[in-house]
N, C-alpha and C positions, 0 to 999 in steps of 0.2 A: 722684081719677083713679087708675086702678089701673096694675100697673107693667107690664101691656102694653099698653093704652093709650097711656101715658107714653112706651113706645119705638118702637110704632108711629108715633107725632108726630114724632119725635126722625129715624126713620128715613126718613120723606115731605118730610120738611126736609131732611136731606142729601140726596136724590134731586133734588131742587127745585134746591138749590145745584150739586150736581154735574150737571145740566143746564144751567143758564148758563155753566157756566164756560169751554165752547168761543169763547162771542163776547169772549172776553180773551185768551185764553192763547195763545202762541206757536202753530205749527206743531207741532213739537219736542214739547212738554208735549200737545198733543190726540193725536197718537199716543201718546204714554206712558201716559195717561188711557184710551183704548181697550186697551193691553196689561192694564193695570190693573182696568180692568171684565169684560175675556173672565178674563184669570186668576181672578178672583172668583167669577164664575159658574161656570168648570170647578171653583173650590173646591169651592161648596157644592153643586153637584152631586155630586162624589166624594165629600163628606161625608155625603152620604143613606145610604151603602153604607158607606166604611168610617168614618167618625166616629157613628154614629147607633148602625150594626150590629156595629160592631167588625172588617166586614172590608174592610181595608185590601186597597186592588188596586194594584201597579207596573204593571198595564197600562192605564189607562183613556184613552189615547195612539189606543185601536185605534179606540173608538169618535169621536174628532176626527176622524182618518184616514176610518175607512167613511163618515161621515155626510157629511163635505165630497165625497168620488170619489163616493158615491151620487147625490149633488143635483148636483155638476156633469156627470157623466153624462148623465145625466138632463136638464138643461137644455139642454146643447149639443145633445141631439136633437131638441129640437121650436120646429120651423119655424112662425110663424105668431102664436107666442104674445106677447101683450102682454109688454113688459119689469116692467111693475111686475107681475106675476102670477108670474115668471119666480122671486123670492126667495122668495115665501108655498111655492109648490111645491116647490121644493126643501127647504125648512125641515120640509116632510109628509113627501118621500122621507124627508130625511137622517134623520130622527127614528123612521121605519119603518125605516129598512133596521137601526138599530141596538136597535130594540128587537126584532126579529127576532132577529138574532144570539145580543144578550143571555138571550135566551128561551130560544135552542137551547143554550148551553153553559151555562146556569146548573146543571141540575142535574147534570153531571159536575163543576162545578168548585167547588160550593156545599157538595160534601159534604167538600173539603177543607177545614182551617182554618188560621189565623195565615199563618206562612212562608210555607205549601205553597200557600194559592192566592193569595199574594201572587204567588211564583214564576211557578206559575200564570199568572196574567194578563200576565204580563211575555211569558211562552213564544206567547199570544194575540195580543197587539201586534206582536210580531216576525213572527208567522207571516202577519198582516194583512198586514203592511208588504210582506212578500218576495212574498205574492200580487200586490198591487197593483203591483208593481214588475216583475216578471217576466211576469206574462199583458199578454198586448197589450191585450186589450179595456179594461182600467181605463189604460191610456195612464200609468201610475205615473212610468216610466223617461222618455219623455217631457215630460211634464208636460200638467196640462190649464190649459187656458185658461176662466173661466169671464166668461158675458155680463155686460152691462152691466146695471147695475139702479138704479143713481142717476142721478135726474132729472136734466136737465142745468143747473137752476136751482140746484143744489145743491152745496155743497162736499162732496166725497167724503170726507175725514175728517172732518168734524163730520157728515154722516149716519151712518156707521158708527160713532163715538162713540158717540151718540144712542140706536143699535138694541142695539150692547151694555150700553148701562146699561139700555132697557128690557127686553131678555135677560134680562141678571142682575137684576133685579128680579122678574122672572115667577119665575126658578128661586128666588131668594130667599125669595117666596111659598108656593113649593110645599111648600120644605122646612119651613117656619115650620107650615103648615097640618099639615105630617106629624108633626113633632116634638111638636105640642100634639094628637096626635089618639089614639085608642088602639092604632093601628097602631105608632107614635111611641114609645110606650111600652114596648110589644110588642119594638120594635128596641135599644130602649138597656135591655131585660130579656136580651135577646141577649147584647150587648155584654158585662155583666157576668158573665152564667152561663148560656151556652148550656143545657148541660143540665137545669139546678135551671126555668130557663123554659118546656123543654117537659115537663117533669113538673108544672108548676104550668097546664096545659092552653093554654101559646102555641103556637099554629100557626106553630116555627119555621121552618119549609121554605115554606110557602106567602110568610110575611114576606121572610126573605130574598130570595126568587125577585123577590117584587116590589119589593122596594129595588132590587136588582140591575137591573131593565128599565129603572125610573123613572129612576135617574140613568145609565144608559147612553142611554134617550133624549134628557135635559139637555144629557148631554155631547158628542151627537151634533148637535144643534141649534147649540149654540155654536160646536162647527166647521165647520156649512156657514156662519155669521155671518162666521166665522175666513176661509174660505177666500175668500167674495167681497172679506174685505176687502184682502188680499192680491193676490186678480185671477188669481194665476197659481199654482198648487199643484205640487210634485211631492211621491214619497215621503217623501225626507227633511223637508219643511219640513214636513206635521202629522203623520209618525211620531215624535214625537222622544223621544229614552228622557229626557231633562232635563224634558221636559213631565211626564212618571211621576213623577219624585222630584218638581217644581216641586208637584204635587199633595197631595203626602204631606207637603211644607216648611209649604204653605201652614197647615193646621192645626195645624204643631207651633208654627208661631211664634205663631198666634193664639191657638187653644186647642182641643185637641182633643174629638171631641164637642161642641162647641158650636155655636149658630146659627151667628153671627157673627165666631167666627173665623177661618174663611178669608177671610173679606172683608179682614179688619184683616191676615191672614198673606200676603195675595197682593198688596196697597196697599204694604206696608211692604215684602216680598222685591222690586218692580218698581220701589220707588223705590229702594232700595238697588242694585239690581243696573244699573239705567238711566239715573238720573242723579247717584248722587253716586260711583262706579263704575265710568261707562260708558266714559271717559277711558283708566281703568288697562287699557289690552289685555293687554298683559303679564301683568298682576299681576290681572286680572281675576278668573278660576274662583277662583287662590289667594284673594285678601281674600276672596270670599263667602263658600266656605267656610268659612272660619277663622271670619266674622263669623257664620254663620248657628251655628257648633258653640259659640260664647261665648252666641249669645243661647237655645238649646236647652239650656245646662246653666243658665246662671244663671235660665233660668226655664222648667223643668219645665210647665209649667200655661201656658205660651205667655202672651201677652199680659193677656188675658181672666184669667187665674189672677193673670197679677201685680197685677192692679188690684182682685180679689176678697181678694186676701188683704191689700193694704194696707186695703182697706174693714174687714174682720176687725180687722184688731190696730187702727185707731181704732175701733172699737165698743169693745174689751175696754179700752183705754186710755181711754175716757170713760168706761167705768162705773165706771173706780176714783175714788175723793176722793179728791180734793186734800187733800194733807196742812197 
């Protein structure tokens, strides 16, 4: 059996497991388990873009923001429509409206790099945020209310559980399929050396552009997910500048550039942050920080790194004899 095969099995088995686990666990822990799962899929979504292609965006908060006010928009106007129709719809908006966006500011912001369109996208999210907060039409400053879409036979946190783990599994998919493809390739040729890649005939501009759409649509998807499961949106709760960094966390503590570690970097920041944590109000931001800056230095390579390089030195430690 080959070794992705092997992780493939590996990875159908924890989705398996992480699907039952609602019919045990507290109240309390199934919302933490949905923080857990949206966080993960907003990872490897922003991972398509910046861990794959190396550019890193502080803003990808906007696209939460547009795709949740697009779909509930949108849904609060049409009268007549079946309620289970009501989610599929909104999830097409939210997903158009942000890969529109994405499309239109790519090429002014794609042509910066590192810092500058980190910056960049920071300046995009805010400027999202103030639109939707200020024009009346997106009702930002008020707040919208979005319809109902779980059955009534149904517990509303274990449905919403449920849709973000098969969320984050679709998005999981995507990236996996991209990372192994030439395109994939193409993006972590980027990463390394933009220009030695388009003199070696990558079509960087074209790649970029479409990493850029693909996980702004990802990332839009999971906030209209976000926002029914919340019920009630205003600005604040999907602009949030901590969701930016949360994004950028999630990778460094799992491992940057890689599949899987935002999964591991967003599991591990929401357990840390929500229940062994959640207690300290006080002392809350201070321990994270502190704790997240101990485990960013003592492990460069995020999780993922630290478990590749113990794999390393036992290779090189059994290839020596025994004296």
């Amino acid at each position: 059996m080959t070794r992705t095969s092997s992780l493939m099995l590996l990875t159908v088995a924890v989705a398996l497991l992480l699907a039952a686990l609602p019919l045990v666990l507290p109240p309390f822990y199934v919302r933490v388990g949905q923080l857990m799962l949206y966080s993960a899929g907003l990872g490897v979504a922003w991972a398509i873009l910046g861990g794959f292609a190396g550019y890193a965006s502080f803003g990808h908060a906007a696209f939460i923001g547009v795709g949740a006010f697009s779909a509930g928009l949108v849904e609060t106007r049409l009268g007549g429509v079946p309620p289970a129709l009501l989610l599929p719809i909104g999830i097409v908006v939210g997903g158009a409206c942000c890969g529109v966006l994405s499309a239109v500011i790519a090429y002014p912001l794609l042509r910066l790099r590192g810092t500058f369109f980190a910056i960049a996208m920071l300046g995009v999210s805010n400027v999202c945020a103030e639109l939707t907060n200020n024009v009346d039409f997106f009702e930002g400053s008020l707040g919208l209310t979005f319809p109902t879409v779980v059955p009534a036979s149904l517990d509303p946190a274990i449905f919403f559980y449920e849709l973000f783990l098969v969320a984050g599994l679709v998005v999981l998919l995507i990236a996996w399929k991209i990372r192994d493809s030439r395109f994939g390739a193409g993006l972590l040729s980027i990463r390394e050396d933009e220009d030695t890649a388009r003199m070696l005939g990558v079509p960087t501009e074209r790649y970029k552009r479409t990493a850029f759409v693909i996980s702004a649509i990802l990332t839009g998807i999971m906030g209209v997910i976000y926002g029914h499961s919340l019920g009630y949106i205003t600005t604040d709760s999907v602009y949030r500048n901590d969701t930016n960094l949360n994004l950028i966390v999630y990778s460094l503590l799992g491992g940057m550039g890689t599949l899987f570690g935002p999964v591991i970097g967003a599991f591990l920041l929401v357990f840390i942050t929500q229940v062994i944590l959640g207690r300290l109000l006080d002392f809350h931001l201070f321990a994270t920080g502190l704790l997240l800056a101990f485990l960013v230095l003592a492990a460069p390579g995020g999780v993922i790194g630290l478990v590749r390089g113990w794999r390393q030195r036992r290779k090189r430690t059994g290839a020596v004899p025994a004296e």
